[in-house]
NUTORLO-674358 format. One line per field, with one value per atom (N, C-alpha, C): residue number from 0; residue in one letter; atom name; x, y, z. Coordinates in nm, 4 decimals, decimal comma, always signed. Atoms other than C-alpha are relative to their C-alpha. Example, Ala and Ser with C-alpha at 12.3 -4.5 7.8 and 13.67 -1.06 7.14 Angstrom:
<recs>
nr	c(0|0|0|1|1|1)
rest	c(A|A|A|S|S|S)
atom	c(N|CA|C|N|CA|C)
x	c(+0,0890|+1,2300|+0,0900|-0,0820|+1,3670|-0,0770)
y	c(-0,1190|-0,4500|+0,1200|-0,1190|-0,1060|+0,1090)
z	c(+0,0000|+0,7800|+0,0000|-0,0060|+0,7140|+0,0730)
</recs>
This chain:
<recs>
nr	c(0|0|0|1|1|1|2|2|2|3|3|3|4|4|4|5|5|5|6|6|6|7|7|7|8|8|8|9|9|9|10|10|10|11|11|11|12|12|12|13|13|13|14|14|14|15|15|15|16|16|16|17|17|17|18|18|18|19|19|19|20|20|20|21|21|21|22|22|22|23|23|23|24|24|24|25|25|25|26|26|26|27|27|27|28|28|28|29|29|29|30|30|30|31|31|31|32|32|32|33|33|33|34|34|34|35|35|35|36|36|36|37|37|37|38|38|38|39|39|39|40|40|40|41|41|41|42|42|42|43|43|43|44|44|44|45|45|45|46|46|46|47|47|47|48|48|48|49|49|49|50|50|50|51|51|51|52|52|52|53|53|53|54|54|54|55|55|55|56|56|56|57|57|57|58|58|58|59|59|59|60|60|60|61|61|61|62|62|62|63|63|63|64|64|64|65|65|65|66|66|66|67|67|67|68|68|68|69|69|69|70|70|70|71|71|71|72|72|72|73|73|73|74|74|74|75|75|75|76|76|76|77|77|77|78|78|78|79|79|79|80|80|80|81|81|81|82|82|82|83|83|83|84|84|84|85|85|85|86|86|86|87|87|87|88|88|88|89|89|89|90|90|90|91|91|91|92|92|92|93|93|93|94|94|94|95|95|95|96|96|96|97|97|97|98|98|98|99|99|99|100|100|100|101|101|101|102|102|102|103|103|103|104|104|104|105|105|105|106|106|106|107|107|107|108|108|108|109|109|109|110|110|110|111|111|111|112|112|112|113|113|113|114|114|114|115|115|115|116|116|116|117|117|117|118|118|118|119|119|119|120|120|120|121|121|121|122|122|122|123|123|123|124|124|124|125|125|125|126|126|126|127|127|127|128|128|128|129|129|129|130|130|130|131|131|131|132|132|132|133|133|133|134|134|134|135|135|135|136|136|136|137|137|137|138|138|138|139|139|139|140|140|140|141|141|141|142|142|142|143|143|143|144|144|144|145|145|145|146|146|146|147|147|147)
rest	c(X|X|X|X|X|X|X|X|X|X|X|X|X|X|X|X|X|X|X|X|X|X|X|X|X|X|X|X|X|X|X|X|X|X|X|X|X|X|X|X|X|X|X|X|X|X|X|X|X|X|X|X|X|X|X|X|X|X|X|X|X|X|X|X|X|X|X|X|X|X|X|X|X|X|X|X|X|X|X|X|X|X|X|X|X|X|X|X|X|X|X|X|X|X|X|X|X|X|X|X|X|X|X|X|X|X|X|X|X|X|X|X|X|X|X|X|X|X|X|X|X|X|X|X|X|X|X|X|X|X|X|X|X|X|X|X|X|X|X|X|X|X|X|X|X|X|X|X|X|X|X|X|X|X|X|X|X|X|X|X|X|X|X|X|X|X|X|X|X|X|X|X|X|X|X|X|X|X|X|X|X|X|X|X|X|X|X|X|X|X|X|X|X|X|X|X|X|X|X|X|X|X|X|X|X|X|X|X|X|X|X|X|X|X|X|X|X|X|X|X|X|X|X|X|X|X|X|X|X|X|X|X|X|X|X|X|X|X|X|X|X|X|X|X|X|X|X|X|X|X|X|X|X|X|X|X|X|X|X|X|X|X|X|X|X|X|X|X|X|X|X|X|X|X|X|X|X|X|X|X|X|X|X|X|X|X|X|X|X|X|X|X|X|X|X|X|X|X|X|X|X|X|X|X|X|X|X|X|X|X|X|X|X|X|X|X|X|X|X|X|X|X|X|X|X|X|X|X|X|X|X|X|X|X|X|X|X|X|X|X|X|X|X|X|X|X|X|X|X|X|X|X|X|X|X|X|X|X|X|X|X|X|X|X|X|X|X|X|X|X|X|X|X|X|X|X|X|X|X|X|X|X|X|X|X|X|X|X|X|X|X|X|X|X|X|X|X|X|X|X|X|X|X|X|X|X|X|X|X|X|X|X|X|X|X|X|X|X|X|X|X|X|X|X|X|X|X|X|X|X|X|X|X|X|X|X|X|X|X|X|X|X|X|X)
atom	c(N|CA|C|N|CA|C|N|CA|C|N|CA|C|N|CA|C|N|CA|C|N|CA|C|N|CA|C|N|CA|C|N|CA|C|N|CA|C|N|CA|C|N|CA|C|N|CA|C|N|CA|C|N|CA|C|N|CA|C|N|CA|C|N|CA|C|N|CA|C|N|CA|C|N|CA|C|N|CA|C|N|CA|C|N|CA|C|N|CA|C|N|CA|C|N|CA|C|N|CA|C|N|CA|C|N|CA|C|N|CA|C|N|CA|C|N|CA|C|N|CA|C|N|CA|C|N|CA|C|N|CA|C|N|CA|C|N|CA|C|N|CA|C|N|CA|C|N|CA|C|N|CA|C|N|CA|C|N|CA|C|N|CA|C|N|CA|C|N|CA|C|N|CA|C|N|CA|C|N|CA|C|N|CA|C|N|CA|C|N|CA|C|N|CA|C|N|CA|C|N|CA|C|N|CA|C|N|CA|C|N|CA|C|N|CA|C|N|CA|C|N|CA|C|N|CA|C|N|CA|C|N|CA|C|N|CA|C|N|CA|C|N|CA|C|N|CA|C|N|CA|C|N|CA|C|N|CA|C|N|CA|C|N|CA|C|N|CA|C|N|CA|C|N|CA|C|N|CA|C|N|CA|C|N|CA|C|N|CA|C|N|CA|C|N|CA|C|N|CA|C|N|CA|C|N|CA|C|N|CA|C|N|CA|C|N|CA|C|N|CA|C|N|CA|C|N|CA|C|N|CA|C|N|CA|C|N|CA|C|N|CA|C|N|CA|C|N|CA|C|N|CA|C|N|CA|C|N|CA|C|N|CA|C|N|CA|C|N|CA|C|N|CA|C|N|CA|C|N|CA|C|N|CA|C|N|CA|C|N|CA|C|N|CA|C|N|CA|C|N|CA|C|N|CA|C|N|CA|C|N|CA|C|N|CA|C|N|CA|C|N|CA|C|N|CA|C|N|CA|C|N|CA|C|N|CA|C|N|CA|C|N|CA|C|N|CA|C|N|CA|C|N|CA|C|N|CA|C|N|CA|C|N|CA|C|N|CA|C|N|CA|C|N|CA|C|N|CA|C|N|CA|C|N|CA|C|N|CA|C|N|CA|C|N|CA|C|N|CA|C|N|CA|C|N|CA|C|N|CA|C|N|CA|C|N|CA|C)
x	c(-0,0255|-3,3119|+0,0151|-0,0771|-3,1299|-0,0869|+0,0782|-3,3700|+0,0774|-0,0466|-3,1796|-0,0964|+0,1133|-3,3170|-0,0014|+0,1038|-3,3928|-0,1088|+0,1241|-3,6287|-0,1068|+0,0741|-3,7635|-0,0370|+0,1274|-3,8167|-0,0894|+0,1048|-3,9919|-0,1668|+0,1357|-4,2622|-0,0243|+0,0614|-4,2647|-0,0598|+0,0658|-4,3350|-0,1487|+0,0671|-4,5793|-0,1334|+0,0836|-4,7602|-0,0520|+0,0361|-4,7243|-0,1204|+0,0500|-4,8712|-0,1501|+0,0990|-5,1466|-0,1049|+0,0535|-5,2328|+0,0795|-0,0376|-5,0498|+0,1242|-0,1367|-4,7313|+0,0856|-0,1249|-4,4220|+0,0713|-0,1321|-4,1564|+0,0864|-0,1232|-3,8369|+0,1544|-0,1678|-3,4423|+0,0790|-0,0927|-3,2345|+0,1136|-0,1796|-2,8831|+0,0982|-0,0514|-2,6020|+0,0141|+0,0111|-2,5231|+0,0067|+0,0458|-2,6088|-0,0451|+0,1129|-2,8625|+0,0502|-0,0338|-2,6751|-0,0394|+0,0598|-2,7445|-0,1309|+0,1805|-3,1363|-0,0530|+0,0211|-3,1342|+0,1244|-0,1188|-2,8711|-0,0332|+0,0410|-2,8655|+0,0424|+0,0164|-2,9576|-0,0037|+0,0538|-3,0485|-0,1460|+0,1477|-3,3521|-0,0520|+0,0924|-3,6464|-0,0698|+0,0741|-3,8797|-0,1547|+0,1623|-4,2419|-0,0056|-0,0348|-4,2789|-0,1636|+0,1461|-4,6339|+0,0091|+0,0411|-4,7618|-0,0388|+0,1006|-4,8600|-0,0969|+0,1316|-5,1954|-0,0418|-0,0194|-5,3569|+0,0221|-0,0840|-5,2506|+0,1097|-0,1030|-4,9926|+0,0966|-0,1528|-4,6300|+0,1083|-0,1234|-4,2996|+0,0064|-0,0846|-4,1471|+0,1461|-0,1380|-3,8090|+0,0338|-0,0166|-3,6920|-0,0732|+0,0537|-3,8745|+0,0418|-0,0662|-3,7090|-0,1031|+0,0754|-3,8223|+0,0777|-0,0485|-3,7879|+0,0283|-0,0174|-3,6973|+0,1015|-0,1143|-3,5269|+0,0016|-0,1263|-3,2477|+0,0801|-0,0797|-3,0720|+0,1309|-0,1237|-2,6835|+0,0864|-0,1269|-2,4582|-0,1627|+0,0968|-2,7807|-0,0238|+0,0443|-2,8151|-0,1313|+0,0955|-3,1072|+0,0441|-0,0394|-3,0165|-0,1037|+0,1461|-3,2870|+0,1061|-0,0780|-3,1956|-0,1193|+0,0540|-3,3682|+0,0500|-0,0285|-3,2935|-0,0858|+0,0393|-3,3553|-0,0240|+0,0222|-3,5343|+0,0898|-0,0803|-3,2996|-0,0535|+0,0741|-3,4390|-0,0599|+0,0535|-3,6117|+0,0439|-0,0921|-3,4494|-0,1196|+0,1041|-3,6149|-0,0708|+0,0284|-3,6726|-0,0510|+0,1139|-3,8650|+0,0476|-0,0092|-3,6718|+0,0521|+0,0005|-3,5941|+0,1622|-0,1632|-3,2404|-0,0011|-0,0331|-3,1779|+0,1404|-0,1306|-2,8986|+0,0192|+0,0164|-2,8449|+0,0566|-0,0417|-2,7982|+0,1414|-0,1661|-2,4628|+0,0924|-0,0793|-2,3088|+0,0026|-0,0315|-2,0982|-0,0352|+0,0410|-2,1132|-0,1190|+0,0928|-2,2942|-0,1277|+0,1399|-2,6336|-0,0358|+0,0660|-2,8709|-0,1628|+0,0471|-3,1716|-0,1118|+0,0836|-3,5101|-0,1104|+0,1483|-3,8551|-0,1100|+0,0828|-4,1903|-0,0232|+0,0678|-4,2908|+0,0877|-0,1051|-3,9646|+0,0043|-0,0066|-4,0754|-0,1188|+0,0912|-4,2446|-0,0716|+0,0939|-4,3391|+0,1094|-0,0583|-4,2013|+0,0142|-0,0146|-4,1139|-0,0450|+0,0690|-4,3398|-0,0010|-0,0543|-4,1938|+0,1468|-0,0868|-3,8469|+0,0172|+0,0235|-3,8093|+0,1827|-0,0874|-3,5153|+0,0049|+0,0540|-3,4558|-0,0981|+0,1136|-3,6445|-0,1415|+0,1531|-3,9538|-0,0353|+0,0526|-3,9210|+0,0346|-0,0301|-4,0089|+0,1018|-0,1189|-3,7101|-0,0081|+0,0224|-3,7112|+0,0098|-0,0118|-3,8591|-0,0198|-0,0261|-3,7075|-0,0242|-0,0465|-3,7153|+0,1591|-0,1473|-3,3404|+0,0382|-0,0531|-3,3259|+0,0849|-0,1166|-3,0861|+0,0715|-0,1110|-2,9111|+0,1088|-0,0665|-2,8421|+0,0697|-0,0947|-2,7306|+0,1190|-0,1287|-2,4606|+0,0700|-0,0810|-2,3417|+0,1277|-0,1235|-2,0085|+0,0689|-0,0737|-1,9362|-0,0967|+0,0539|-2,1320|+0,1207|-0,0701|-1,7984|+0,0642|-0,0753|-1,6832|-0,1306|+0,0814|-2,0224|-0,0116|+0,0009|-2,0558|+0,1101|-0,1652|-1,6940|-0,0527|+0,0144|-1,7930|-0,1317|+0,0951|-2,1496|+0,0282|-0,0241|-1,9629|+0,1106|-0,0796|-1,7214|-0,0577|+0,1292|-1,9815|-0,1072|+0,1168|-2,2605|-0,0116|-0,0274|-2,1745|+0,0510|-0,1118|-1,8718|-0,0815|+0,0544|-2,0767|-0,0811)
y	c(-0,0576|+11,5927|+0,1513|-0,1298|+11,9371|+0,0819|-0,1273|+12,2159|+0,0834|-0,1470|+12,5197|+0,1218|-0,0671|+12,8161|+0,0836|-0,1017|+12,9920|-0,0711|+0,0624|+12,7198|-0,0311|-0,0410|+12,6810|+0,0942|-0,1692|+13,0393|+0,0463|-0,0693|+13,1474|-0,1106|+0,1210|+12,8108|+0,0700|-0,0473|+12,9151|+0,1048|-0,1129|+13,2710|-0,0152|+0,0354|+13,1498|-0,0681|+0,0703|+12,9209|+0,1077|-0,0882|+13,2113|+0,0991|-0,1058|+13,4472|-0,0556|+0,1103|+13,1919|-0,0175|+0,0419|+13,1811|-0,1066|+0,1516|+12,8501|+0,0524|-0,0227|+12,8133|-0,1210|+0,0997|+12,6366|-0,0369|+0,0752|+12,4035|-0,0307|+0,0650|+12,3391|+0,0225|+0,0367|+12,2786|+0,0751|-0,0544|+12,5717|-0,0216|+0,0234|+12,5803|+0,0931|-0,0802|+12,7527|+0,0233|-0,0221|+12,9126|+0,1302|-0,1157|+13,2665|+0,0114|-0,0226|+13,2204|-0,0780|+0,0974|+13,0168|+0,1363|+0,1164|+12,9768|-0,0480|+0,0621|+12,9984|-0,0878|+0,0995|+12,8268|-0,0627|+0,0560|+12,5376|-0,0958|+0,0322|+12,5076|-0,1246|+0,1097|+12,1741|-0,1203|+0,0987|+12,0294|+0,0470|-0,0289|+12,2544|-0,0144|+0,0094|+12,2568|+0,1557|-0,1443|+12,6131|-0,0085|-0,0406|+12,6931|+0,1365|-0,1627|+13,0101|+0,0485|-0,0408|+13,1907|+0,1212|-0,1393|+13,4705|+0,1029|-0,1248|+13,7945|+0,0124|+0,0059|+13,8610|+0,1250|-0,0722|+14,0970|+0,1408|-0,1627|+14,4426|-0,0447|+0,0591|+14,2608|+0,0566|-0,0549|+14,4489|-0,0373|+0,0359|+14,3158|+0,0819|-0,0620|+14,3690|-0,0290|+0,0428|+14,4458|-0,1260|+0,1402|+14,1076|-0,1001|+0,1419|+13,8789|-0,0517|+0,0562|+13,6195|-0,0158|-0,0380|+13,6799|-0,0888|-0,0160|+13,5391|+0,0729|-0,1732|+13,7791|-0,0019|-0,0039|+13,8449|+0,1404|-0,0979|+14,1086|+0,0212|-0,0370|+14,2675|+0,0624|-0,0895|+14,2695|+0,0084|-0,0637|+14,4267|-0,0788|-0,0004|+14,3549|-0,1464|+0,2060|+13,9557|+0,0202|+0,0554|+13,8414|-0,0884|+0,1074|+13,6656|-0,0417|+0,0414|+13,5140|-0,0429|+0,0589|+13,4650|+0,0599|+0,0043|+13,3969|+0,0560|-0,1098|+13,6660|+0,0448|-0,1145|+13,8949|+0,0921|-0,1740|+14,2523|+0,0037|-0,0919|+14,4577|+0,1223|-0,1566|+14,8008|+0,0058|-0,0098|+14,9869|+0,1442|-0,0836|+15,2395|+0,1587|-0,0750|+15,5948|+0,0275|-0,0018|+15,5422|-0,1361|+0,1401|+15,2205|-0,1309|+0,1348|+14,9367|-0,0401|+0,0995|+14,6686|-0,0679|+0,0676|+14,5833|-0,1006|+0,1418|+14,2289|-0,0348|+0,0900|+14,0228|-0,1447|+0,1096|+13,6980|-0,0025|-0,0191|+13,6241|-0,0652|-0,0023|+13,4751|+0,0227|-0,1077|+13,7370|+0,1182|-0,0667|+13,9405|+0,1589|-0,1418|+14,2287|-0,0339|+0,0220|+14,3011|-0,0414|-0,0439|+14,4009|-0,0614|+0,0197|+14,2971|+0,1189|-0,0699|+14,5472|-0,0627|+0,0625|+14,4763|+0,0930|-0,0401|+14,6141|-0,0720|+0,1139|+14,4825|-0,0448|+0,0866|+14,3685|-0,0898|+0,1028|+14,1242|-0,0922|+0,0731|+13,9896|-0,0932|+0,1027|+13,6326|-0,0273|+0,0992|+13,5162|+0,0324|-0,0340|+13,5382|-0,1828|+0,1210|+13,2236|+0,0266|+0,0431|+13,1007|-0,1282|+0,0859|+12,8093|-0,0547|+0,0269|+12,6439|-0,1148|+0,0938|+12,2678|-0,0663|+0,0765|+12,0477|-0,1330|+0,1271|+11,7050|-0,0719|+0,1039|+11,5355|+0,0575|-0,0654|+11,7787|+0,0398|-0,0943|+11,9478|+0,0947|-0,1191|+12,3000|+0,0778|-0,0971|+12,5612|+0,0963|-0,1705|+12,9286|+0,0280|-0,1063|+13,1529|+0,1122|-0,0881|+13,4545|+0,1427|-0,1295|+13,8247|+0,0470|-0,0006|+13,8211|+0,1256|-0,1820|+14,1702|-0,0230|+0,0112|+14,0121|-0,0456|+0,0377|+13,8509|+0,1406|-0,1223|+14,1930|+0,1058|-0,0429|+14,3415|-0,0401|+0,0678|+14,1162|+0,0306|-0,0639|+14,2327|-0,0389|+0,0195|+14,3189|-0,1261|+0,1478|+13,9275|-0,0895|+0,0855|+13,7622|-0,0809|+0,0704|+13,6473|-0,1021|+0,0636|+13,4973|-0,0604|+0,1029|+13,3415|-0,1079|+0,1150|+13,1846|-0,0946|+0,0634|+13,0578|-0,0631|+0,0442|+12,9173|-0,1116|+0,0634|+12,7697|-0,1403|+0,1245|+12,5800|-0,1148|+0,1024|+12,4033|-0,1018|+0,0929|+12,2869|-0,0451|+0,0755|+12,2076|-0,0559|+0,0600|+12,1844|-0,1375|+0,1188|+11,9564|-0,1747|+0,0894|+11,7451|-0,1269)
z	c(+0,1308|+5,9832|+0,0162|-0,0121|+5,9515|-0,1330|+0,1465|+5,7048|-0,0092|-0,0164|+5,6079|+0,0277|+0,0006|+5,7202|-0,0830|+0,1153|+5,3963|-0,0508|+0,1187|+5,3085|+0,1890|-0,1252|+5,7188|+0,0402|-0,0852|+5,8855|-0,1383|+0,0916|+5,5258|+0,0819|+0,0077|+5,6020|+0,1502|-0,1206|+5,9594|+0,0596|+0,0001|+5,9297|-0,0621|+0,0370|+5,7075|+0,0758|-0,0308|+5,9450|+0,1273|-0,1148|+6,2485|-0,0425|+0,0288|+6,0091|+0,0205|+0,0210|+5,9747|+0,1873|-0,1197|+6,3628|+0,0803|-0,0232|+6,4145|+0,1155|-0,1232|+6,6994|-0,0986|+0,0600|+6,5275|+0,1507|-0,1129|+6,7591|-0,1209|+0,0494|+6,6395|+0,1211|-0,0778|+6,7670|-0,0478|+0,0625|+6,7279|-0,0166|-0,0261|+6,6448|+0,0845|-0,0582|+6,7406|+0,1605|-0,1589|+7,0789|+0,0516|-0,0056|+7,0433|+0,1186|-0,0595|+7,2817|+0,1622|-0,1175|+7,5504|+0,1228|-0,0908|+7,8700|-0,0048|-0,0111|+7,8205|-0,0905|+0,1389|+7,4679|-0,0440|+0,0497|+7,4099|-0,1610|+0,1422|+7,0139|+0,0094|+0,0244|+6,9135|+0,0567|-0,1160|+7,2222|+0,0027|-0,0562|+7,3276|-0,0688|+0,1344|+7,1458|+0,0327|-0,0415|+7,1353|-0,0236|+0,0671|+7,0729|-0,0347|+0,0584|+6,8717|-0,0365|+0,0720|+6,8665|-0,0380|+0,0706|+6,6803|+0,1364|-0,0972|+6,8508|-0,0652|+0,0280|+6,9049|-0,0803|+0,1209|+6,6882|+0,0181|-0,0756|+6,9007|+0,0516|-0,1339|+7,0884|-0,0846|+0,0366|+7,0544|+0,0337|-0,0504|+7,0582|+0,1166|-0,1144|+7,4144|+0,0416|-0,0244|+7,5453|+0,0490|-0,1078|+7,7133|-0,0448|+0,0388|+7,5011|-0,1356|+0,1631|+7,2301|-0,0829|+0,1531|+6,9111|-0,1401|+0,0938|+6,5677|-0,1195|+0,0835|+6,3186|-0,1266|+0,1268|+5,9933|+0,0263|-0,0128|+6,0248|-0,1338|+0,1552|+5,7164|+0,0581|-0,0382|+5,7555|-0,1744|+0,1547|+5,4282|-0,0986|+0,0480|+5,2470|-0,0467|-0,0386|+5,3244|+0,1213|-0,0846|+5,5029|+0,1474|-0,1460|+5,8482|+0,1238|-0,1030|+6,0699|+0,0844|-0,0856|+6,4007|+0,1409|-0,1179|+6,7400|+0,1183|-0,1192|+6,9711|+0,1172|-0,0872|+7,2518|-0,0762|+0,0388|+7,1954|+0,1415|-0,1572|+7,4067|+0,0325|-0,0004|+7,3175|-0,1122|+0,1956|+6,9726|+0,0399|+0,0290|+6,8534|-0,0213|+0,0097|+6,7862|-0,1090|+0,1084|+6,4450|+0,0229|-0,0473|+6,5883|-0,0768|+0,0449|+6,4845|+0,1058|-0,1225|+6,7367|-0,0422|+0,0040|+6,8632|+0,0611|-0,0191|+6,8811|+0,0737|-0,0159|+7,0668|+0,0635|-0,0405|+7,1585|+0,1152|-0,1215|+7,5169|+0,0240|-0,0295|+7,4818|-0,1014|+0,0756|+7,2396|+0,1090|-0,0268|+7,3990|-0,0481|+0,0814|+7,1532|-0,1801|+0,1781|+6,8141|+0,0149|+0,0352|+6,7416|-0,0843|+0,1109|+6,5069|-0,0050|+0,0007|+6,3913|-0,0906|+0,1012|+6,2188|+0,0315|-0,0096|+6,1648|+0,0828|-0,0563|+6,3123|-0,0613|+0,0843|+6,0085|+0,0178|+0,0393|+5,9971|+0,1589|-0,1193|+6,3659|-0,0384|-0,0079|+6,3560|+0,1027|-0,1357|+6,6626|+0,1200|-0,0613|+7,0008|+0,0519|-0,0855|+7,2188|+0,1310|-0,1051|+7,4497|+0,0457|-0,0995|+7,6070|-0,1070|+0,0465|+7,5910|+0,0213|-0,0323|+7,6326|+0,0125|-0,0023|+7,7356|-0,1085|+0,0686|+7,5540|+0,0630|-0,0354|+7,7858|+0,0048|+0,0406|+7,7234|+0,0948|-0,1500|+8,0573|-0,0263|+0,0374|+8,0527|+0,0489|-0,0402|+8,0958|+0,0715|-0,0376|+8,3041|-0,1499|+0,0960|+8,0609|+0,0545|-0,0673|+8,1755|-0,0873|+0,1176|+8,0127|+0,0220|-0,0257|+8,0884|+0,0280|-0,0742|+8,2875|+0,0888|-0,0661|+8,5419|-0,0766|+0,1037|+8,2689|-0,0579|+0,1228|+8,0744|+0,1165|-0,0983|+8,4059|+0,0310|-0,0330|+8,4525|-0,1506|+0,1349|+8,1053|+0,0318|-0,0283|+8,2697|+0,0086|-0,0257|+8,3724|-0,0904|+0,1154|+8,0944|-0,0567|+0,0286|+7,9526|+0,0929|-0,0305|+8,2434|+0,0673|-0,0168|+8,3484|-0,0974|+0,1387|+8,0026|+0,0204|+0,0235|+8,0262|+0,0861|-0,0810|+8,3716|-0,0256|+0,0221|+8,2385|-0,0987|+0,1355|+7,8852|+0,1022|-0,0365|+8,1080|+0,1126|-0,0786|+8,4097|-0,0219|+0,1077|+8,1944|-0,1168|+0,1127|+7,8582|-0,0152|-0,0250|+7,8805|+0,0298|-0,0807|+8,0874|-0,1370)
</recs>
């Protein structure tokens, strides 16, 4: 069964805020190669009660674009100097997303296949190096794995 997420990430922020760890099956493919929407599954916990977002770790997060709300399970890449946190998904080429800490839920702490075997959870610092050939690894990953 498919929730939208204006009526899911509110309950789930909700339950992080709470202490609790949410799982669910993202969509999309923002996040490809490390997260394949609507196959993987995630676990999403709260930070602890000093604990600070870090660069290289997926986050959930509501992001304000043209003054819409957009939740979306990203990478921190950097924070800016006015301290908001730049988001991107690891298989978006370009385009940012930006948010506060308050608007960060939880981070992901494990990633699961269908068959419930755990994934590399990486902070994707060789990933973001390869920047330059990201398009043509991706291209190379959807046709030898995906397809499949």
């Amino acid at each position: 069964m498919k929730i939208e997420n204006d009526i899911l990430i509110p309950e789930m922020a909700r339950l992080l805020s709470e202490g609790k760890e949410v799982r669910f099956t993202p969509s999309g493919v923002s996040m490809r190669p490390f997260i394949e929407g609507d196959r993987d599954s995630v676990i999403v916990a709260p930070f602890a009660n000093r604990q600070a977002p870090q660069i290289g770790q997926i986050v959930l997060a509501k992001t304000e674009k043209s003054n819409n709300s957009v939740y979306v399970l990203h990478r921190i890449i950097g924070v800016t100097r006015d301290g908001l946190f730049r988001l991107q998904g690891d298989g978006n080429l370009t385009g940012e997303e930006y948010c506060r800490r308050s608007n960060i839920y939880g981070f992901v702490r494990r990633i699961e296949s269908p068959s419930g075997r755990p994934k590399l959870l990486t902070h994707g610092y060789l990933w973001r190096l390869l920047k330059p050939a990201r398009q043509h690894l991706l291209k190379l990953y959807r046709h030898l794995l995906v397809s499949k």
